[in-house]
C-alpha positions in Angstrom: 218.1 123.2 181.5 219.9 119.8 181.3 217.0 117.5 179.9 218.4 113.6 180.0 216.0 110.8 178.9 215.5 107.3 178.8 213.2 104.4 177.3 210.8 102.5 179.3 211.7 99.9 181.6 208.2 98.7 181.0 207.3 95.4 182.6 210.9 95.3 183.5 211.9 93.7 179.8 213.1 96.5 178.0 217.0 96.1 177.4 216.8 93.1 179.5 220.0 90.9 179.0 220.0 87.2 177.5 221.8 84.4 178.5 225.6 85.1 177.7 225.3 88.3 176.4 227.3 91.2 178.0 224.8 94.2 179.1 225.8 97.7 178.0 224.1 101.0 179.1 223.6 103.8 177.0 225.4 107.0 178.5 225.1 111.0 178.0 228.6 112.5 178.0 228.9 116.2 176.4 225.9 116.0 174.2 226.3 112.7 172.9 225.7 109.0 173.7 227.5 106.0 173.7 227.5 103.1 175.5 229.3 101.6 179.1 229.7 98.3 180.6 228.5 97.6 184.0 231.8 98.5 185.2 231.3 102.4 183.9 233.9 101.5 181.1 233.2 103.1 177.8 232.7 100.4 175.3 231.2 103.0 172.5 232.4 106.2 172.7 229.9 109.0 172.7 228.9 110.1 169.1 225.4 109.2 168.5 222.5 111.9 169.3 220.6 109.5 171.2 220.5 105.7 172.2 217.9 103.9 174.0 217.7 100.6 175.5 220.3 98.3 174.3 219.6 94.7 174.5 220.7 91.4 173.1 223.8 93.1 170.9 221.6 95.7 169.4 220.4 99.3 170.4 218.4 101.8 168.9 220.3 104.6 168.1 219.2 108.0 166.6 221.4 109.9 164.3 219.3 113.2 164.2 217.3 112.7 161.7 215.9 109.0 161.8 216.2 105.9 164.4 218.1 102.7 163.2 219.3 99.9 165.3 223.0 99.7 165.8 225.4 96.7 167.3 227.6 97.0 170.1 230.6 98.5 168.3 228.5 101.2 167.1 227.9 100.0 162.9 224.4 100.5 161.3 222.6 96.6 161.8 219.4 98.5 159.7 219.9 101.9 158.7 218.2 105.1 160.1 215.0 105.2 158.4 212.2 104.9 161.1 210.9 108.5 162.1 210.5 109.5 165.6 207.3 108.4 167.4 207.1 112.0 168.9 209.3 114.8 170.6 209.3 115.7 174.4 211.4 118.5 174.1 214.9 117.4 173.0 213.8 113.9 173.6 213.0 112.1 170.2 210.5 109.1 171.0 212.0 105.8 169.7 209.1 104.1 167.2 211.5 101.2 167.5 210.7 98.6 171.0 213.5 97.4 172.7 215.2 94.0 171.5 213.3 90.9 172.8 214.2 87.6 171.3 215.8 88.7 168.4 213.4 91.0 167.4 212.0 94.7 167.8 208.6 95.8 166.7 208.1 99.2 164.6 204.7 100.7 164.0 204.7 104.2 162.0 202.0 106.9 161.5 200.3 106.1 165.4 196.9 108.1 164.7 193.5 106.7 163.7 193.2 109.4 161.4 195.7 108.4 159.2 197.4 104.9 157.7 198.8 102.8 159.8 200.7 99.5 160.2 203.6 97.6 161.9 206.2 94.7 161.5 208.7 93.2 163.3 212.5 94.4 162.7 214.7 90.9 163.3 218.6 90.8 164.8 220.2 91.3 161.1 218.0 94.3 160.8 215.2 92.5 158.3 211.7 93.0 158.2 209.2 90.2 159.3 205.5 90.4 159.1 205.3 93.6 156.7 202.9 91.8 154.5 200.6 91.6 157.2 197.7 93.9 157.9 198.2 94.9 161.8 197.0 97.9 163.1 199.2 97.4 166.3 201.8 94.7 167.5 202.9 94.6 171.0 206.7 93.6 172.1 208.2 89.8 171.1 208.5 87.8 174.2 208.9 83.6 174.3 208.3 83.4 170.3 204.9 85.6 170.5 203.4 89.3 170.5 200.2 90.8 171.1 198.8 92.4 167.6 195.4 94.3 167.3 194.1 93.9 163.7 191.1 96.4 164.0 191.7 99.3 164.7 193.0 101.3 167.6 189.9 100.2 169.9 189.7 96.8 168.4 190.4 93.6 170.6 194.2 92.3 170.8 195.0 88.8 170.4 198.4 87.5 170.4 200.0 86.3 166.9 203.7 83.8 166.7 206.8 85.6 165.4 205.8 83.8 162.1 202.6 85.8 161.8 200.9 82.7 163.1 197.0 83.9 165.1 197.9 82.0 168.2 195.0 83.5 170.5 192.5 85.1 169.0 191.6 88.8 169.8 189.0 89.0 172.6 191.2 91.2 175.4 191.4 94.5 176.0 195.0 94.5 176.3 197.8 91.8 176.5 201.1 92.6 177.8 204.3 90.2 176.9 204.7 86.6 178.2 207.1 85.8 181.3 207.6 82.1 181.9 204.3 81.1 179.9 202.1 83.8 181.4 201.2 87.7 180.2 199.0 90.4 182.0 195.8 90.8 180.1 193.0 92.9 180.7 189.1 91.9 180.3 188.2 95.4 180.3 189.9 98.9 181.1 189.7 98.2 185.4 189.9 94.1 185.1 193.4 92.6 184.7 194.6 89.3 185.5 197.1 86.7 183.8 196.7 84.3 180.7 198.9 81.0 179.7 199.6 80.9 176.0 196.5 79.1 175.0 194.4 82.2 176.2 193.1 80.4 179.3 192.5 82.7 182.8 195.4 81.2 185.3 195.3 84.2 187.5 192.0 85.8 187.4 190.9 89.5 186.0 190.3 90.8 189.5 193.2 94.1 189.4 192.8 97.4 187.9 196.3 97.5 186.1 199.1 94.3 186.2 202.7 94.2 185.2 204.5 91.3 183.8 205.8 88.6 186.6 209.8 89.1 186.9 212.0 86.5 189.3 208.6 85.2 190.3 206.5 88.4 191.4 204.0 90.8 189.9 203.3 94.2 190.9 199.6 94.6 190.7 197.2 97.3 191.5 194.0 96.2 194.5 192.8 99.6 194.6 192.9 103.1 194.0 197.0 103.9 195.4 197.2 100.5 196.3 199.7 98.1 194.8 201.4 94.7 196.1 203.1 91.7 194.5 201.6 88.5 193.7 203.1 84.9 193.0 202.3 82.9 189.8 199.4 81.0 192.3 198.1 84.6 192.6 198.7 85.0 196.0 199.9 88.2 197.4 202.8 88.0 198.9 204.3 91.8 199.7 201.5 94.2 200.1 203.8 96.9 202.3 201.5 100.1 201.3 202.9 100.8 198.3 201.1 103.9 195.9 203.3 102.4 192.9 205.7 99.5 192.0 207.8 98.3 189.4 209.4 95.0 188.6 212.1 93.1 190.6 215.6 93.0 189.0 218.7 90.9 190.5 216.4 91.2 194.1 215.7 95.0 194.1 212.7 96.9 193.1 211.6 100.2 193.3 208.2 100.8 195.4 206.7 104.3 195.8 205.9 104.6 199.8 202.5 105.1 201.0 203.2 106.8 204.5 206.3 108.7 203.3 205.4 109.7 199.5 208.9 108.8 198.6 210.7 106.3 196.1 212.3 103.1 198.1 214.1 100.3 197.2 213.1 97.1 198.4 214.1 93.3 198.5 212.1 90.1 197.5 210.9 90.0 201.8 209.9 93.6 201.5 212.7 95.4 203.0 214.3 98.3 202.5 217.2 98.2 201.2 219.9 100.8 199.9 218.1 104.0 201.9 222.0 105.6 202.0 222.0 105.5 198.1 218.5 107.6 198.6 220.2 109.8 201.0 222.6 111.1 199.2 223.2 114.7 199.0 224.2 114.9 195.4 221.4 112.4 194.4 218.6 114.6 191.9 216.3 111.5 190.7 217.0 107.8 190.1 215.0 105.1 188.1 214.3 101.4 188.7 217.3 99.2 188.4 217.9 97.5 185.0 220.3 94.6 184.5 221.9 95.4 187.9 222.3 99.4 187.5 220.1 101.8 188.2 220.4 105.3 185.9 220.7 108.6 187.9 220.9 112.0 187.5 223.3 113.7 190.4 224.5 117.5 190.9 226.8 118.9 189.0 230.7 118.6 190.4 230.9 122.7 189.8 226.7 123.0 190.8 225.2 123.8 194.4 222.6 121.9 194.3 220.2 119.8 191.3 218.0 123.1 190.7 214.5 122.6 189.1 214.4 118.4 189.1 211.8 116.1 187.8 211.1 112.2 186.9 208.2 111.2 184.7 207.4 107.1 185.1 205.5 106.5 182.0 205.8 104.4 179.1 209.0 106.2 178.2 210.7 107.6 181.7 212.5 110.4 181.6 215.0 112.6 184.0 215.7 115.8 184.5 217.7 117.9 186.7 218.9 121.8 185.8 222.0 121.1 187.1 222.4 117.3 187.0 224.7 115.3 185.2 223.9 111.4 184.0 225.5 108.4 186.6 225.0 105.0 187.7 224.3 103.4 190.6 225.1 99.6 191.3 223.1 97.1 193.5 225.4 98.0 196.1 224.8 101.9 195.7 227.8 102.7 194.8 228.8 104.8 191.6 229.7 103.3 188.7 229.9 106.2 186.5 229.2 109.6 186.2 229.5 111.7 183.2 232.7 113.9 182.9 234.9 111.4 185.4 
């Protein structure tokens, strides 16, 4: 079987593009990965065994052995010595996040049984915060990161990229900040949203929140029952959806309550691009990502995907038995498909 993987497009940040920077996908082609343009041109030819989100010039990169973090023309920015987080068949599990304002996080040995720690990796491959005694950091966002300094069921607070206790620990969770406000949970079933002094501006009165993205947060009411709220907590798009992710360039992906499948839909709630969904060749498609959405589709020489899957955890994965890797633009047309 074909097994083709991904990172998480958690909260909608990972490999999210800043402000002049050009965004670059990683691709499967033969084995190998490299990385394309939006346009579906190659700008790194395959010849790394993995690479995961790529964001703000840098990627993380895997060269069978170890991660590292590589730039766009494929050269070592800190060399491959972080060991896998886990294995999910032939997927290795990044320990490295994906770049956020200039910096990822890496935390090693994740068991309570055993040492543990983390720091911060910066753009020019450096370590920040290594001298500091965290048992957990979350992802950099806006100059700050959640960090848990007791243990795996201690409280998180959230620290400044200079190591800096900005709130002090007293959540259950806290996500990464999005125009001045995070997701943060009271307990396990109470979420809500705090500024960056701590304070409650939306309150903890959702069983599970994701981080606000062009204005709107997907957040769970009840058991199968998600909607979107604005930063005055309002809901604003509450369509029946079992699941939802975040909004990106306009589009998000909704699971439907009445028909059990995946839909895209628009900022009014709309569905939009149902011919992309219809497809004959289509086996499984994620949540768009700096305007492209990654797919697997069937084989040119295949009848039919075969044995197909998605998981939609913390790090989504694809696979199809007789699928091959494409991408799909905000239009729904193909971009690229590996072997064109």
């Amino acid at each position: 079987m074909r097994k083709l993987l991904f990172v998480p497009v958690l909260f909608a940040v990972a490999g999210t593009v800043a402000a002049g920077d050009e965004a670059l996908f990683p691709a499967q082609q033969d084995g190998q990965w490299g990385l394309i343009d939006r346009d579906g041109e190659w700008v790194l030819s395959p010849r790394f065994e993995q690479i995961d989100a790529f964001s703000e010039g840098r990627g993380i990169a895997f060269d069978g052995d170890h991660f590292g973090v590589i730039d766009a023309a494929g050269d070592w920015v800190a060399d491959p010595r972080f060991g896998p987080s886990g294995r999910s068949g032939d997927y290795r599990i990044p320990p490295l996040t994906p770049y956020r304002d200039g910096h990822t996080t890496y935390c090693w040995n994740p068991s309570p049984r055993r040492d543990r720690g983390c720091m911060l990796v910066d753009h020019d491959g450096e370590p920040r915060l290594s001298d500091h005694d965290h048992d957990a950091l979350g992802r950099v966002s806006e100059g700050l990161l959640a960090f848990q300094p007791e243990g795996p069921f201690g409280d998180w607070g959230v620290l400044s990229i200079d190591g800096d206790v900005v709130i002090e620990p007293e959540f259950h969770e806290v996500g990464i900040f999005v125009d001045g406000l995070a997701p943060a949970a009271k307990d396990r079933r109470s979420w809500g949203f705090i500024n960056t002094r701590g304070e409650w501006v939306i309150e903890p009165e959702y069983q599970e929140t994701k981080a606000f993205s062009e204005g709107l947060a997907a957040v769970q009411i009840g058991s199968w029952h998600w909607a979107y709220i604005n930063r005055e907590g309002e809901v604003v798009l509450d369509g029946g959806y079992r699941d939802a992710w975040s909004f990106d360039n306009g589009i998000a992906m909704v699971h439907d309550d009445d028909t059990r499948d995946y839909i895209f839909i628009d900022s009014d709630g709309g569905a939009v691009l149902s011919e992309l969904l219809k497809r004959d060749d289509l086996c499984t498609i994620l949540p768009f990502q700096n305007g492209l959405a990654a797919a697997l589709v069937q084989a040119p020489d295949a009848s039919g995907c075969g044995t197909t899957s998605t998981s939609r955890g913390d790090n989504r994965t694809m696979s199809a038995e007789h699928g091959v890797m494409a991408y799909f633009d905000s239009r729904g047309e193909m971009v690229w498909r590996a072997g064109d």
